[in-house]
N, C-alpha and C positions, 0 to 999 in steps of 0.2 A: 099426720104425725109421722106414719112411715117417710115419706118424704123430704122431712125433716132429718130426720136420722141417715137417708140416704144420702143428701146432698154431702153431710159429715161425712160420710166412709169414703164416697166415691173421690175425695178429694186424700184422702191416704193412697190409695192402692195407686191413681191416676196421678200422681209424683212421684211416687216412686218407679213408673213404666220413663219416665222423662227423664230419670237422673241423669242419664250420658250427656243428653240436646243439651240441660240446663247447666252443666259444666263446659261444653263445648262452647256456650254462648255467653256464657257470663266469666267463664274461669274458675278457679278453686278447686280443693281435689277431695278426695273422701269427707274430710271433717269441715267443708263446708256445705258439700252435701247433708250428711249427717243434722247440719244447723238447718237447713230449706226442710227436713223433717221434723227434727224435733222443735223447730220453734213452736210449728202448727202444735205439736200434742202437749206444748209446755204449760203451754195457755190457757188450752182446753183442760187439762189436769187442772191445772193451780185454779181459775176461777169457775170450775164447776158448781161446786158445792155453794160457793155465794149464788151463783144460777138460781141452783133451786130453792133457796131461800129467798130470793128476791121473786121466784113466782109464788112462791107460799105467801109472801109478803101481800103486793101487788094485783097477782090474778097470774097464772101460767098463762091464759091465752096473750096477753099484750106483751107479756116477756120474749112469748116465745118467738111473737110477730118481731118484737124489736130485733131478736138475734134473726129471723133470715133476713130483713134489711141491713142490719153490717155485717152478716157472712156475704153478700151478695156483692157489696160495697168492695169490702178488701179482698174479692175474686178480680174486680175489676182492677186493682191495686196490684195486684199480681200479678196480672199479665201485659200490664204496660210497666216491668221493674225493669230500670235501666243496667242495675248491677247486683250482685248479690246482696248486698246487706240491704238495697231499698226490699227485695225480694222476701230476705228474711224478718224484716221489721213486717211487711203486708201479711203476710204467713202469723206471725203475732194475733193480728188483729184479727186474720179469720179463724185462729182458734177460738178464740175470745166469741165470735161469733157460734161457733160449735158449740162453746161450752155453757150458751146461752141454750140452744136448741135441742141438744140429747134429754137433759132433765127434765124439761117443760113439756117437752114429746110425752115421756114417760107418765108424768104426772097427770097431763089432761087425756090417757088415754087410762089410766085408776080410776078418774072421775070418770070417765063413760063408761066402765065394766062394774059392777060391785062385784056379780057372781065370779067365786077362783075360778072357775072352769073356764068360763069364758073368758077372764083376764088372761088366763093361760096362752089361750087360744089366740087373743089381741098382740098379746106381744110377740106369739110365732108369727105371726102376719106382719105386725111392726118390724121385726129384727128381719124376716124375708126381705122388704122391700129395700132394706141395706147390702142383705145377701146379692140381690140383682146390679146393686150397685156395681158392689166389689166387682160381681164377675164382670161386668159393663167396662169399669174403670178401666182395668189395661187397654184391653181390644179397644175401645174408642180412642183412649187416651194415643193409642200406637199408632193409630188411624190419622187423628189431629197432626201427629208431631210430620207423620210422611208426607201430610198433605200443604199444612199450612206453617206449622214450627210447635214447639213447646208451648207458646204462649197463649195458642188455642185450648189447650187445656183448662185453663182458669174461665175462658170466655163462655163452657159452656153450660159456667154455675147461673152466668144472667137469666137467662128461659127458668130455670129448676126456681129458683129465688122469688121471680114474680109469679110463678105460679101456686108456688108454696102460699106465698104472701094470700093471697087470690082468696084457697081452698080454706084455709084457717081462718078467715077475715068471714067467711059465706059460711062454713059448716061447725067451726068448733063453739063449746061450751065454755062460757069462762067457767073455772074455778072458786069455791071459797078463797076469800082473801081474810087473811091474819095478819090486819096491821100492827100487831105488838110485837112480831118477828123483825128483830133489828139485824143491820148487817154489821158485822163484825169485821170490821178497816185494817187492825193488827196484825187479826187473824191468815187476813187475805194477803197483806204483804210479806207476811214469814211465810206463808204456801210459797209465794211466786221465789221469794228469795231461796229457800229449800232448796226447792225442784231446780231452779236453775242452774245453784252452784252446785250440785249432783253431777247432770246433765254435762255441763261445761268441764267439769271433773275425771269425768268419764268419754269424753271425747277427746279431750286434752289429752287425756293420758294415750292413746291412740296414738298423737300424732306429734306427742314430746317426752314418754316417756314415764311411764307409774310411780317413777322416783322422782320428779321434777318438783321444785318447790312450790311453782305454781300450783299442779295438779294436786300434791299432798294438802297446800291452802286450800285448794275449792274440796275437798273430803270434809276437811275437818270445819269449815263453815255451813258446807250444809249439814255433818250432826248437830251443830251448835245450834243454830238455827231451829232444827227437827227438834229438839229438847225446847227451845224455847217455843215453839209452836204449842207442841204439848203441854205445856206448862201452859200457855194463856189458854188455850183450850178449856185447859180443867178447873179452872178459876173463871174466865167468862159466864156473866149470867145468861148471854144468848151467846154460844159460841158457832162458830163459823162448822166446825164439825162436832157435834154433842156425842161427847167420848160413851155416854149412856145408852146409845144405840150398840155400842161393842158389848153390853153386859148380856146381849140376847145370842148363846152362841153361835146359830145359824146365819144371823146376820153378818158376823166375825170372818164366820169360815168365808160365806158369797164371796166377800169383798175380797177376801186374800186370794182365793180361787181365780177370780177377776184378775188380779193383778198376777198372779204369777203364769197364766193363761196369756195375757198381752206381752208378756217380757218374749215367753216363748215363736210365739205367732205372728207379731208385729216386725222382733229384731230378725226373724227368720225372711219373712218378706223384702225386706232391707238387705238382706246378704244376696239373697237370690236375686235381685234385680242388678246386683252389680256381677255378679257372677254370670247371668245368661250375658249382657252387654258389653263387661270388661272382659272376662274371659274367655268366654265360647264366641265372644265377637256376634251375637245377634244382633240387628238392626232393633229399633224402640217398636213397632209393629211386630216382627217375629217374638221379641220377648211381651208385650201384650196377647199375643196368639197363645204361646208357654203357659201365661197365669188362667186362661181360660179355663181348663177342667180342673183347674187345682180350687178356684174361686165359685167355679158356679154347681162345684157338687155342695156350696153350702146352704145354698137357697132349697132344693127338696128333703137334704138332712131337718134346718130350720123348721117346715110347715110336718116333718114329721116327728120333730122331737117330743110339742106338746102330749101327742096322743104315745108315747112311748112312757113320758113320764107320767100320764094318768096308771098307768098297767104295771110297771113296776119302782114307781117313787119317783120324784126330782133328785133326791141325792145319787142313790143309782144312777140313775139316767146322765146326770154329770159327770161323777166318779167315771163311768165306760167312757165319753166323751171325751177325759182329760189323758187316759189312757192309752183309747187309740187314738191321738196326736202324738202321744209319747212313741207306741210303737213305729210308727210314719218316720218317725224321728231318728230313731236306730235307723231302723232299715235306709236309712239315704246317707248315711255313714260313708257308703261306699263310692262315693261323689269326686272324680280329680277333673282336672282341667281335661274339657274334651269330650268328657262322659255324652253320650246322647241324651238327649230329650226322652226317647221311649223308656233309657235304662230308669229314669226318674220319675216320669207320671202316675204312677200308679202309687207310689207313696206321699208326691205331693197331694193327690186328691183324698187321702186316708188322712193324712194329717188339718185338712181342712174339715170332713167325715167330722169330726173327732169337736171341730170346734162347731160345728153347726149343732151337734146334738147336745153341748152343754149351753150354748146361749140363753135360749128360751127359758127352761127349768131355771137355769142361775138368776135369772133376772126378775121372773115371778118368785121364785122363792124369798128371794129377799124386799119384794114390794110386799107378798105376805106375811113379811116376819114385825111390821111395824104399821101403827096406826096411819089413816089416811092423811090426816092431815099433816103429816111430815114424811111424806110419799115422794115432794115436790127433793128432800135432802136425803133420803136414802137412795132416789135414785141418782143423785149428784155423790154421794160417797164410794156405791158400785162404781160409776163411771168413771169419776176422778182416780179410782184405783185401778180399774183396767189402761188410762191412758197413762197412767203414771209408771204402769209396766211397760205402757209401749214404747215410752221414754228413753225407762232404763234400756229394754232391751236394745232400741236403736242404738243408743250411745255407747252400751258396752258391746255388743257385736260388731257395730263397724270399727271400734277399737281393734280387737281384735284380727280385723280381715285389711284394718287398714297401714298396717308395715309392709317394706317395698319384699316381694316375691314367696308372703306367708298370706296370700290370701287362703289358698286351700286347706293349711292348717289349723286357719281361725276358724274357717265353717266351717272342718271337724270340732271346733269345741263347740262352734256356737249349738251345733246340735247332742253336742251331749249336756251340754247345759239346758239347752230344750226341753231333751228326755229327763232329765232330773224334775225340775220344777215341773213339769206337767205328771210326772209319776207322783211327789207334792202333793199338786194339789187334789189326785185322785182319795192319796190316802187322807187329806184333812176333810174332805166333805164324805167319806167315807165314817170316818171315826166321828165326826162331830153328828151325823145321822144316829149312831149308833146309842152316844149318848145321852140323844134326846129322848129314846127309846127306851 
């Protein structure tokens, strides 16, 4: 199951170390970059949540197998795109593959824990083996692109894919199956319509202007949209996200925690990598080298969060977590064109610090706050929420950095915007601990 979830990370961190190669070889400038990211997380967002209802449906184990045979598929798809938009459509499909794989990870690894402790414990070890990714993803990724091109990148999802396939097919448990769980078709094409015209909204505005009629269209379609989502939601007899899980407050807080956590995290990643390669001029291997200590202080935070949140609580333990990324966050405030590497390390690895010690806790807490057998769509609601910050946050920060001679301006907002949302979401799992209490 870790492996499952790994393959998912390493294919964020490991495109975004390639953006310069994959402009340089395909063409396009910031906001098609932007698209080669946010397609993958559009996808993965919008069909999550059916994910894990189709393994609650069906059985998580055959789900999940399905999803690493077409994330495996449109890796391949990816690295033979002749031009950007073939690139961005294959990107589509391997979210879609992700967004089959995070949920069903999660689910059949509920069904092999019952005890919380050691579920605790399972999902530090699960979320580690993404940790290893992340840190992996650049420095390999940097490696591929010196040695062979960008396009290595994708090829090295083939090995990961069949052997996933392999270890699930030999070692996992299927699941109870609830064939009276229907899938919800509406549902799922007001998510994809949503998220998109957001996303496109928000990129747009980047690279025509926040006043442009276009861009003011795609706002005001996707609140439309977002209302009519909600609205079949709550009137759906099986709906796609059952608004009744929000009446459990802890569950409420997770997901918004989740999401305002990824806006920060994810669009910050996405600045810094055009930042080390567009303007400090590193080679795609040097800025892979860069994300190393920033990426792989979160795999020992990760295996030590669980036992942090046994001693003084999960909400604690995230609240600090959400915190110090915030702090990380200020303090790199002081970032112009030029800055070293050294002036900067030590707050990029605090602000990752920050997110390794709220994953664990946030993500048990909220498979603890609901019955099992809808384990398979809570943890499709965290996820879909955490990718749908990661969304946003891509879309509006490379907006932001992406006007001609205001990049250093916009990574000053992007990370006060950072610091905001993650001080956020400090205080809402903070308060919402309090009272449950």
């Amino acid at each position: 199951m870790s492996l499952g979830y790994a393959v998912v990370q390493l294919d964020i961190t490991i495109v975004n170390t390639a953006l310069a190669s994959i402009s340089a070889s395909l063409g396009g400038g910031v906001s098609e970059l932007q698209w080669v990211v946010s397609a993958y997380t559009i996808a993965f967002a919008a069909f999550i949540l059916t994910a894990g209802a189709l393994g609650d449906r069906i059985g998580a184990k055959r789900v999940f197998m399905a999803g690493f045979a077409i994330f495996t598929l449109a890796s391949l798809a990816c690295a033979a795109a002749p031009n950007a938009a073939f690139l961005i459509a294959a990107r589509c499909v391997q979210g879609f593959g992700a967004a089959i794989l995070v949920p069903n990870s999660l689910a059949l690894l509920n069904h092999a824990y019952a005890d919380e402790k050691a579920r605790g414990r399972a999902v530090g070890l699960w979320a580690a083996g993404a940790s290893v990714a992340l840190t992996a993803g650049p420095f390999v990724g940097g490696g591929l692109i010196a040695l062979v091109g960008w396009r290595a990148i994708f090829l090295v999802n083939l090995p990961i894919g069949l052997i996933g396939l392999w270890l699930t097919f030999r070692y996992a448990e299927e699941t109870t199956q609830h064939p009276q769980h229907e899938i919800d078709l509406p549902g799922q094409l007001a998510a994809i319509a949503a998220l998109g015209s957001l996303a496109g909204a928000l990129i747009g505005g980047g690279a025509l202007g926040f006043d442009n009629a276009f861009v003011v269209a795609g706002f005001v379609s996707a609140a439309v949209i977002g209302l009519l989502f909600v609205r079949r939601e709550a009137r759906a007899s099986q709906p796609m996200l059952p608004l009744s899980l929000f009446r459990h407050r802890m569950f409420a807080t997770t997901a918004l925690v989740g999401l305002l956590v990824n806006v920060a995290y994810y669009g910050l990643i996405f600045v810094l990598s055009l930042y080390f390669q567009e303007v400090n001029g590193l080679s795609p291997f040097a800025t892979g080298l860069a994300f190393v200590p920033m990426l792989g202080a979160v795999l020992p935070v990760n295996l030590l969060a669980p036992r942090v949140a046994e001693r003084i609580g999960a909400p604690a333990t995230i609240a600090a977590g959400a915190a110090l990324s915030a702090a990380g966050c200020l303090a790199l405030l002081g970032i112009a064109s030029g800055t070293s590497y050294v002036a900067m390390c030590l707050q990029l690895v605090v602000i990752s610090c920050g997110l390794g010690l709220l994953v664990p806790p946030l993500t048990s807490t909220l498979l603890g706050s609901v019955e099992k057998s809808r384990s398979g769509i809570a943890a499709g609601v965290l996820n879909a929420t955490r990718q749908t910050g990661s969304v946003l946050g891509v879309a509006l920060f490379g907006s932001l950095v992406a006007a001609r001679g205001a990049f250093i301006a916009g990574a000053h907002a992007s990370l006060m915007i950072s610091a905001a949302v993650l001080f956020s979401a400090a205080a809402a799992i903070w308060l919402a601990a309090r009272s449950a209490h």
